[in-house]
Every structure is written in C-alpha cells, then in structure tokens.
The first five atom37 places (N, CA, C, CB, O) and aatype in JSON, in Angstrom:
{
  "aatype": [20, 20, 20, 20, 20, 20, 20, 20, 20, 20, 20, 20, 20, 20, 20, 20, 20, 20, 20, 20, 20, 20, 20, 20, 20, 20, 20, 20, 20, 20, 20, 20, 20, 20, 20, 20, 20, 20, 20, 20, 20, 20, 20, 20, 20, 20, 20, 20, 20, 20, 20, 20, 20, 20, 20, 20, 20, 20, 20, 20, 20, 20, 20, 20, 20, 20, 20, 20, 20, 20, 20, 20, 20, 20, 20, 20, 20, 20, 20, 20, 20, 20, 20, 20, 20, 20, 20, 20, 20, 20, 20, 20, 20, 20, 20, 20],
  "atom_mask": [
    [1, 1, 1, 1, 1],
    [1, 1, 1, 1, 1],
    [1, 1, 1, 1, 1],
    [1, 1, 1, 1, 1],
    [1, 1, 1, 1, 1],
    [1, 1, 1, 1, 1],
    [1, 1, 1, 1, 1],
    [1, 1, 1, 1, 1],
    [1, 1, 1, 1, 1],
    [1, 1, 1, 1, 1],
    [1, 1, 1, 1, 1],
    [1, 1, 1, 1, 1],
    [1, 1, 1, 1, 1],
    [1, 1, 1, 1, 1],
    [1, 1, 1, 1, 1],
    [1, 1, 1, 1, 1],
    [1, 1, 1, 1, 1],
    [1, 1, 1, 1, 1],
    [1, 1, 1, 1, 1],
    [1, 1, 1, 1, 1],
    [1, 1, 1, 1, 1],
    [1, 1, 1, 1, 1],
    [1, 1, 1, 1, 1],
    [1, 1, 1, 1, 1],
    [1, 1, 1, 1, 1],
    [1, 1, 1, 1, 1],
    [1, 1, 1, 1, 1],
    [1, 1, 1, 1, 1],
    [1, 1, 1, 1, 1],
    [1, 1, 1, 1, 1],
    [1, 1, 1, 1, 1],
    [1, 1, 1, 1, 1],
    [1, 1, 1, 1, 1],
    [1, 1, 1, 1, 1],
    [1, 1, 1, 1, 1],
    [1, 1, 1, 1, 1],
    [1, 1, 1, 1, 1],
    [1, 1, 1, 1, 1],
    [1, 1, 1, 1, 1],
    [1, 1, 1, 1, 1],
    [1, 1, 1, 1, 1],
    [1, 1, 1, 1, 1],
    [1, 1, 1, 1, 1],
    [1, 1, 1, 1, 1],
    [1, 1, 1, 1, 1],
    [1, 1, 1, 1, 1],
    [1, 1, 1, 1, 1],
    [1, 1, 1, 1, 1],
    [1, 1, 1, 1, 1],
    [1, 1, 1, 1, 1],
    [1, 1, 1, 1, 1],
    [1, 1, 1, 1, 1],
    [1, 1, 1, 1, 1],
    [1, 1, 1, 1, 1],
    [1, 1, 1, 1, 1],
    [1, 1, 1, 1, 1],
    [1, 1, 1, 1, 1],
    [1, 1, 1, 1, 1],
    [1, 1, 1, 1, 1],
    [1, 1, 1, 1, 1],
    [1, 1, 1, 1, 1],
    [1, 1, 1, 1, 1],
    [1, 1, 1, 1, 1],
    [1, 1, 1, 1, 1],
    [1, 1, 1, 1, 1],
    [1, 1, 1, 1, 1],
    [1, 1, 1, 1, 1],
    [1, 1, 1, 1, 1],
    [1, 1, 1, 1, 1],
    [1, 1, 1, 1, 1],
    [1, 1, 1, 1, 1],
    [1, 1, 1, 1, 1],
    [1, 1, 1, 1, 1],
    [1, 1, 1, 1, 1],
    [1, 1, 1, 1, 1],
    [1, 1, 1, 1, 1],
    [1, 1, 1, 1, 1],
    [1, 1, 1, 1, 1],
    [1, 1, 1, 1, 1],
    [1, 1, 1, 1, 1],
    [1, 1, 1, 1, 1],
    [1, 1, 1, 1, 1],
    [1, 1, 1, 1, 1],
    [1, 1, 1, 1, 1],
    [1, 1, 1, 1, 1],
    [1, 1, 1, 1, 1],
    [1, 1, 1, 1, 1],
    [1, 1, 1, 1, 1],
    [1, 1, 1, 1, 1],
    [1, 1, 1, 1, 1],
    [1, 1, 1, 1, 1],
    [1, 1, 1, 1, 1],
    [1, 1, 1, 1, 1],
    [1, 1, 1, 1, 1],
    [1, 1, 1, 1, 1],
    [1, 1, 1, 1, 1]
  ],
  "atom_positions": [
    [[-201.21, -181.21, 206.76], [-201.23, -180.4, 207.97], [-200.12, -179.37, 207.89], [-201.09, -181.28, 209.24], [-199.02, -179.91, 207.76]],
    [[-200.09, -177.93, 207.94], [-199.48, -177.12, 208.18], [-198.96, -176.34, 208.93], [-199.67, -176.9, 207.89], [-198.06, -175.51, 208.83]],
    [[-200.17, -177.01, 210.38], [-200.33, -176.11, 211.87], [-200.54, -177.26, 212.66], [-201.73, -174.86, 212.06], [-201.49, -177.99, 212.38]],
    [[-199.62, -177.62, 213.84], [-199.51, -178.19, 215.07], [-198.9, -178.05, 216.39], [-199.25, -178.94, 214.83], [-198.22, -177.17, 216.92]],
    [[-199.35, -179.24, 216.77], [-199.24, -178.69, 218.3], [-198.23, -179.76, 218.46], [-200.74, -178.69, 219.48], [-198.69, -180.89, 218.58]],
    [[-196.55, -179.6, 218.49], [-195.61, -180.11, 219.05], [-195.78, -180.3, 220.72], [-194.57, -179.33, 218.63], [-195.52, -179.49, 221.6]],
    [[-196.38, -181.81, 220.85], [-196.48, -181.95, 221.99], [-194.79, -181.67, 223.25], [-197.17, -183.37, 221.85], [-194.62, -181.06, 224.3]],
    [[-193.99, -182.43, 222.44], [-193.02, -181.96, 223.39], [-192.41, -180.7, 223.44], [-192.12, -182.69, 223.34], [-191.78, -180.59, 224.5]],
    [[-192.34, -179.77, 222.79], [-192.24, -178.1, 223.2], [-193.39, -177.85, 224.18], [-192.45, -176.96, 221.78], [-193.02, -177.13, 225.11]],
    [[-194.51, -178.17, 224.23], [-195.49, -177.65, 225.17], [-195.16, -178.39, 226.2], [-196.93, -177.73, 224.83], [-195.35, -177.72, 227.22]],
    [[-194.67, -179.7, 226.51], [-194.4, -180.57, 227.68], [-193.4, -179.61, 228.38], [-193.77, -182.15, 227.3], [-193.59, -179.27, 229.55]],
    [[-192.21, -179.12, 227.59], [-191.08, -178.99, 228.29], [-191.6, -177.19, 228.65], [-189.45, -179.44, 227.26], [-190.7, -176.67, 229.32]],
    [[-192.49, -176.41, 228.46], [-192.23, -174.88, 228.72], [-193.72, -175.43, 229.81], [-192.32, -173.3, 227.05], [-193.88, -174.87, 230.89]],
    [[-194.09, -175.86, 229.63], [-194.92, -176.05, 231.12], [-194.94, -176.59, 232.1], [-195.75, -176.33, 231.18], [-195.56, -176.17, 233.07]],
    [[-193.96, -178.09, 232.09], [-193.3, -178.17, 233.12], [-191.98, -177.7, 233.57], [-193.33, -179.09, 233.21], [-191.27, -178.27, 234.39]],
    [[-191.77, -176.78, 233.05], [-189.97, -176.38, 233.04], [-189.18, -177.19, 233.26], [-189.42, -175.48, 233.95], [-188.46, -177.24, 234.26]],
    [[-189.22, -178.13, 232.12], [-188.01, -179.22, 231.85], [-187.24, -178.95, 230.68], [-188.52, -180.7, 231.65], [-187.69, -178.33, 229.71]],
    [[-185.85, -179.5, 230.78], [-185.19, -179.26, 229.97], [-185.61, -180.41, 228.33], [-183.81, -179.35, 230.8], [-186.38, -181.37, 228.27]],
    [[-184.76, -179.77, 227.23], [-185.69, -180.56, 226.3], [-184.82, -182.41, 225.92], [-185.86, -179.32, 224.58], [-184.99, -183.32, 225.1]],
    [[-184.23, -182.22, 226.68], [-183.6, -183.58, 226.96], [-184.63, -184.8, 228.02], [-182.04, -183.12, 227.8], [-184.7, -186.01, 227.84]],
    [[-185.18, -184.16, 228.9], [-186.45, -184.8, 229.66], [-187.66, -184.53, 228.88], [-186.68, -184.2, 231.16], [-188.74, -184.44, 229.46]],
    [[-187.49, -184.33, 226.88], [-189.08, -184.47, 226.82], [-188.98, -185.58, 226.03], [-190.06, -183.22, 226.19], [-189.63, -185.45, 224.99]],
    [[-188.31, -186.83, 226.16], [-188.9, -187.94, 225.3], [-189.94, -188.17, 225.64], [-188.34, -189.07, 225.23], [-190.42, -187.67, 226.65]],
    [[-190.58, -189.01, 224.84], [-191.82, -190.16, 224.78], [-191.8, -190.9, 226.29], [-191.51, -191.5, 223.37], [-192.71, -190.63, 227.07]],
    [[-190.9, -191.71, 226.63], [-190.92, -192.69, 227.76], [-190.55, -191.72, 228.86], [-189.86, -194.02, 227.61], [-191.09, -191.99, 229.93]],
    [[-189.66, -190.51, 228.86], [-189.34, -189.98, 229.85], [-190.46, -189.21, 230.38], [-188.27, -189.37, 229.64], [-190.58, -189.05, 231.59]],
    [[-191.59, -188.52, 229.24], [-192.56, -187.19, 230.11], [-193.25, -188.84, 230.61], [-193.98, -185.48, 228.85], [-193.12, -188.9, 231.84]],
    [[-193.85, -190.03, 230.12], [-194.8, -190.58, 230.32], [-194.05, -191.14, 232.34], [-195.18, -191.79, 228.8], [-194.72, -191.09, 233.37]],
    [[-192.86, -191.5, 232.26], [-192.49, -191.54, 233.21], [-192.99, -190.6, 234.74], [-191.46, -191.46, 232.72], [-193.61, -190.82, 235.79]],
    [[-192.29, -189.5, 234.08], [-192.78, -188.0, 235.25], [-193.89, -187.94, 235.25], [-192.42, -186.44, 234.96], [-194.42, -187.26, 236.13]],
    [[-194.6, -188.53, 234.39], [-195.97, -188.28, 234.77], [-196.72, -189.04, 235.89], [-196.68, -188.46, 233.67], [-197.74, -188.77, 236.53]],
    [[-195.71, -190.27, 235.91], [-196.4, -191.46, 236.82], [-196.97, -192.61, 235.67], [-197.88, -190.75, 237.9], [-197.66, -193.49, 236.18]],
    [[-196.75, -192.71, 234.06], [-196.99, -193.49, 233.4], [-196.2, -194.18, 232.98], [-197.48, -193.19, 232.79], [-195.0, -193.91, 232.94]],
    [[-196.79, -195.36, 232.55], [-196.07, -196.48, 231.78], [-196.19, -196.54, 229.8], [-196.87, -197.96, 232.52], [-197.2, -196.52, 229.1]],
    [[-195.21, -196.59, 229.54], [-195.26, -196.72, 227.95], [-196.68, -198.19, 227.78], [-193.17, -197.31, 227.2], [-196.76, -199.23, 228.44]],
    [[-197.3, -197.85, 227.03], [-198.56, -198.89, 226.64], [-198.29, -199.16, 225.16], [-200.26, -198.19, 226.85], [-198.58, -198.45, 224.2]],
    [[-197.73, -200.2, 225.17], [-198.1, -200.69, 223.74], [-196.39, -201.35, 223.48], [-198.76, -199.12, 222.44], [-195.59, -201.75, 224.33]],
    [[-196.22, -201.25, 221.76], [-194.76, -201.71, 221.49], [-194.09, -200.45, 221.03], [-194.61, -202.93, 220.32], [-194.63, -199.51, 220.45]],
    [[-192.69, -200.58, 221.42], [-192.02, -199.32, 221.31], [-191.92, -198.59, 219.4], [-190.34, -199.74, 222.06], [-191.77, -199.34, 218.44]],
    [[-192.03, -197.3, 219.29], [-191.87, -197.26, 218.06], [-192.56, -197.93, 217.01], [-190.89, -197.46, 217.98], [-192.11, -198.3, 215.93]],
    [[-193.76, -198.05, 217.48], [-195.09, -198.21, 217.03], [-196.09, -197.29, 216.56], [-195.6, -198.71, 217.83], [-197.1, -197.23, 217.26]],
    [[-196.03, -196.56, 215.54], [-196.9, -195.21, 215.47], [-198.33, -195.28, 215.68], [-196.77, -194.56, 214.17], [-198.91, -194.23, 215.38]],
    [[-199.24, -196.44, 216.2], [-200.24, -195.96, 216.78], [-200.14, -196.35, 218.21], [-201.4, -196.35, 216.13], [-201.09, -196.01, 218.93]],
    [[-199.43, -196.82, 218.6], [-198.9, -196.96, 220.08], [-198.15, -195.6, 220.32], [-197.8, -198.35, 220.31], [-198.33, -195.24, 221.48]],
    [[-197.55, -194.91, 219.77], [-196.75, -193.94, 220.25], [-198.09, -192.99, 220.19], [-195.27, -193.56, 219.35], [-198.34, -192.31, 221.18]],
    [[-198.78, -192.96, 219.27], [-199.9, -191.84, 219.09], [-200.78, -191.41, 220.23], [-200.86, -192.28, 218.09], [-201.11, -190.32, 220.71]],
    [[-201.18, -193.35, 220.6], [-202.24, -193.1, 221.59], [-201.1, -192.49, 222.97], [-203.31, -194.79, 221.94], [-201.66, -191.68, 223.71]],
    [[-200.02, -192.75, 223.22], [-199.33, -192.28, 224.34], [-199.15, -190.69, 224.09], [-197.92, -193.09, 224.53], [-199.86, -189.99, 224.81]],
    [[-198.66, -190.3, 223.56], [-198.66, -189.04, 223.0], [-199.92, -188.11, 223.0], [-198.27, -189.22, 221.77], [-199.89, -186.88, 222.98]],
    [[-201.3, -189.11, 223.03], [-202.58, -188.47, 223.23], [-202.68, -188.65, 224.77], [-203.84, -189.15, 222.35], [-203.1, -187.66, 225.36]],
    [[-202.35, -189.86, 225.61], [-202.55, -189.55, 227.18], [-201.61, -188.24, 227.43], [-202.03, -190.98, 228.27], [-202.15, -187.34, 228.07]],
    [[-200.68, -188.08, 227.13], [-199.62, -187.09, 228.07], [-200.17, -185.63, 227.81], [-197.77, -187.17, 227.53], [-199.72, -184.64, 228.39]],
    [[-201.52, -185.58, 226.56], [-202.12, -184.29, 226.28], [-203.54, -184.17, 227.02], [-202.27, -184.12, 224.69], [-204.18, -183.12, 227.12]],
    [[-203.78, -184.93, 227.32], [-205.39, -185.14, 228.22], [-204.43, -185.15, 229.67], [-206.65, -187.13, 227.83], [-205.08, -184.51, 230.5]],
    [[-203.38, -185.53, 230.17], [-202.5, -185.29, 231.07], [-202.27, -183.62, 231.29], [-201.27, -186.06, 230.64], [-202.59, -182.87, 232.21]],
    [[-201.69, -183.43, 230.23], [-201.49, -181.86, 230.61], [-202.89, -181.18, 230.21], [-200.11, -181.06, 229.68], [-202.75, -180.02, 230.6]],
    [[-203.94, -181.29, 229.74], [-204.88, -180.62, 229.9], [-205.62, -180.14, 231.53], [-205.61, -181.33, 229.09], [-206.02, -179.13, 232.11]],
    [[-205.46, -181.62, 231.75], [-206.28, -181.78, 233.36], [-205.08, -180.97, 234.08], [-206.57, -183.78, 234.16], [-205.62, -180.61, 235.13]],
    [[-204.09, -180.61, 234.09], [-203.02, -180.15, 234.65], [-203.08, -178.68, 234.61], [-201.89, -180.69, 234.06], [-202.44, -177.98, 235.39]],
    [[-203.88, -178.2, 233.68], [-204.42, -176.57, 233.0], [-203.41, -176.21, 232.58], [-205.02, -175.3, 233.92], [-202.59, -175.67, 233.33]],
    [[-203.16, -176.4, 231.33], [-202.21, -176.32, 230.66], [-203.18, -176.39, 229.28], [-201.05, -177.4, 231.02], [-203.96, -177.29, 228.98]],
    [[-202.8, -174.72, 228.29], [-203.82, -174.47, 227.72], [-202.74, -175.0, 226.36], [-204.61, -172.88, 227.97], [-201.66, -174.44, 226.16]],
    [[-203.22, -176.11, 225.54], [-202.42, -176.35, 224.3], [-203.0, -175.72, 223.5], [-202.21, -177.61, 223.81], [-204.2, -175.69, 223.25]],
    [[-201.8, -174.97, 222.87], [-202.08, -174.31, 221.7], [-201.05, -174.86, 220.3], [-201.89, -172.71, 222.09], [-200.05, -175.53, 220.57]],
    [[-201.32, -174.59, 219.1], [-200.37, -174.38, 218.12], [-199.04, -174.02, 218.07], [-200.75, -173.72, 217.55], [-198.95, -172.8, 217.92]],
    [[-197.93, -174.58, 218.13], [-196.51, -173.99, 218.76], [-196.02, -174.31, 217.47], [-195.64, -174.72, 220.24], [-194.79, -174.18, 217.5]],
    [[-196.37, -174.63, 216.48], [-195.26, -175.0, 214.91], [-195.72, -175.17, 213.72], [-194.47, -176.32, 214.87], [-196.32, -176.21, 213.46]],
    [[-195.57, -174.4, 212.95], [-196.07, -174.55, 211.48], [-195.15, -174.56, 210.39], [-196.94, -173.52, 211.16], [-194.02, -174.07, 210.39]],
    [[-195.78, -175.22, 209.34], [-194.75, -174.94, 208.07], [-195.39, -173.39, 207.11], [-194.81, -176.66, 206.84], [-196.51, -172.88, 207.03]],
    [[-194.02, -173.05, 206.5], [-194.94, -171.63, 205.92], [-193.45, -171.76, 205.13], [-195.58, -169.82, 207.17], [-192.33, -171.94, 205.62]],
    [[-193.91, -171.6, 203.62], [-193.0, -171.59, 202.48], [-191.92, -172.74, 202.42], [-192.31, -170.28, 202.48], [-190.87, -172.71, 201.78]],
    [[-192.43, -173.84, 203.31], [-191.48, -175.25, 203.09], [-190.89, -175.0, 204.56], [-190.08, -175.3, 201.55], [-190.55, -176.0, 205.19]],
    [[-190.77, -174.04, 205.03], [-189.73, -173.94, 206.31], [-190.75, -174.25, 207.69], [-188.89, -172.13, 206.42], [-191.9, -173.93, 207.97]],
    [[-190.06, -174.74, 208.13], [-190.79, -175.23, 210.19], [-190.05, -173.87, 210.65], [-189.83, -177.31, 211.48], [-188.94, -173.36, 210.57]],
    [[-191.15, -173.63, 211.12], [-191.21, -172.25, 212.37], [-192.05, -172.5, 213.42], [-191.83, -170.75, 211.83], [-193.17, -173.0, 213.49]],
    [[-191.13, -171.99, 214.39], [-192.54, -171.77, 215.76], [-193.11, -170.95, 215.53], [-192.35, -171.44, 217.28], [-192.77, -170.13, 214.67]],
    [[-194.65, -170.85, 216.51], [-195.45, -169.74, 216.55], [-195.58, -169.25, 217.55], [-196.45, -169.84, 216.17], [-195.96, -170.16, 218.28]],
    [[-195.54, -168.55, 217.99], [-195.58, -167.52, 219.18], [-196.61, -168.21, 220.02], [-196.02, -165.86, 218.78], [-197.4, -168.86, 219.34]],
    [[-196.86, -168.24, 221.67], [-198.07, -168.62, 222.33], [-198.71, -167.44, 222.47], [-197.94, -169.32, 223.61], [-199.92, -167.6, 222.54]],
    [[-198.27, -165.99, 222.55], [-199.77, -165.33, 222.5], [-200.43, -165.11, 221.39], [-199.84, -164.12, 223.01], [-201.54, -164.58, 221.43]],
    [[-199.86, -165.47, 220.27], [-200.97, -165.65, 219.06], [-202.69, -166.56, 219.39], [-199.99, -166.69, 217.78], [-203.09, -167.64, 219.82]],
    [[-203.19, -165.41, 218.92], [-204.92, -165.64, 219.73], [-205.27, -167.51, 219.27], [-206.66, -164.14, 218.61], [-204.54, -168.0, 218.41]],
    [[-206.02, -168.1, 219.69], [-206.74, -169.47, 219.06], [-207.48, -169.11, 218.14], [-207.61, -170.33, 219.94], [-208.39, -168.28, 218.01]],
    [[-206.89, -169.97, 217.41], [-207.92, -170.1, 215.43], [-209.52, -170.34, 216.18], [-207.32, -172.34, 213.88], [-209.9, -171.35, 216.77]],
    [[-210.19, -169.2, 215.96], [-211.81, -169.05, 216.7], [-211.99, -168.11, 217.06], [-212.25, -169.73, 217.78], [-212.97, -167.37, 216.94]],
    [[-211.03, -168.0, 217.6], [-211.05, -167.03, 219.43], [-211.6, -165.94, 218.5], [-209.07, -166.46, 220.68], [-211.49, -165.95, 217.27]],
    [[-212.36, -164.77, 219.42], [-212.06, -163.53, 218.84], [-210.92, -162.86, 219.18], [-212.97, -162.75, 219.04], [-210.09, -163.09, 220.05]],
    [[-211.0, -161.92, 218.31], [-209.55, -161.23, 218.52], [-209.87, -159.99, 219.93], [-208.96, -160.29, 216.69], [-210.86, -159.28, 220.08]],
    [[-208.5, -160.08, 220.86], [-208.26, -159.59, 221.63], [-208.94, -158.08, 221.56], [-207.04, -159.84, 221.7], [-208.79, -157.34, 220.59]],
    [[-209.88, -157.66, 222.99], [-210.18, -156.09, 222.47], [-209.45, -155.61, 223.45], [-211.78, -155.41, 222.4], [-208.86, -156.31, 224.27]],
    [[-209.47, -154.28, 223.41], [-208.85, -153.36, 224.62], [-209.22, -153.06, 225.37], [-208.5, -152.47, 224.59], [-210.12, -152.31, 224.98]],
    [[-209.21, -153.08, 227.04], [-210.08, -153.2, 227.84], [-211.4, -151.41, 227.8], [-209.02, -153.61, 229.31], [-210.79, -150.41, 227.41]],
    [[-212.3, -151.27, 228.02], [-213.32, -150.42, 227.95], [-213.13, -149.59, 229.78], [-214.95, -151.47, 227.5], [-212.99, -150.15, 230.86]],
    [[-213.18, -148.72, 229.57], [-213.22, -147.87, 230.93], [-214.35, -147.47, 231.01], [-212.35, -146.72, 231.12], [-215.03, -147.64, 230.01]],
    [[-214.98, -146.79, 232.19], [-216.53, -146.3, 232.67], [-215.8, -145.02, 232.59], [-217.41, -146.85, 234.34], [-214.62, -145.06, 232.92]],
    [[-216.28, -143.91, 232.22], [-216.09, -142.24, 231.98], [-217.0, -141.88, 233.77], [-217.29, -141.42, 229.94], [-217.16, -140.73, 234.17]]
  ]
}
C-alpha cells in the first residue's frame, strides 16, 4: 500500500481536536464508544478503527486519502486533491 487514509488526521481536522485527543480509546470514547475487543490487538484495533470510520462517515465527513509514501518518504496529501475516479474538476460553464 502506498496511499491511505490516516484515520486519525481525518478524526482530528473534522472534529477540531487536538492531535493528542486522537488516540484509539480516546476518539472511540467522544464518540460515545467502548473499546471492543483486547487492547493492542491488531484485529481488534482494526475492527475499532473501522467503527470510528462508518462513525465519521454517517457524521458526513467525506474520507479521503491524507498520506502516502513516494520515494521511501511519508507525505501528506492535500484534501482538495480530486478522488482516484472522480473526474477531474471542470470550470464552471456560463449561458452567453
């Protein structure tokens, strides 16, 4: 994988929390959830990590791609970079 969606950068710029309130137990907290499973469990952390994204979906909160690797290095990616699909942005058309 080269392209993902860092759930906690998207937690913290859509709820405007600081990135100290985006652990694992803390967003599931604010959310009104309970950690499910055993701690530090990677398919227990996974499936939690998948509620808090079906969480912020229903919340309209559009996840996109926020981090990739490119030449070995982690970089963010910009959010108005269009969705891998999308068409590309046109310019709006005026009536003459």
């Amino acid at each position: 994988a080269k392209k993902w969606i860092n759930i906690r950068k998207s937690y913290g710029n859509f709820y405007k929390v600081p990135r100290n309130q985006t652990k694992l137990t803390i967003m599931l907290e604010n959310l009104g959830m309970n950690y499910d499973g055993r701690p530090h469990s990677g398919l227990d952390d996974s499936k939690n990590i998948a509620r808090i994204a079906i969480r912020m979906l229903q919340d309209g909160c559009d996840l996109r791609v926020n981090e990739r690797i490119h030449g070995g290095q982690l970089m963010s990616v910009s959010s108005s970079v269009p969705l891998e699909g999308a068409p590309a942005p046109q310019m709006p058309r005026y009536r003459n």
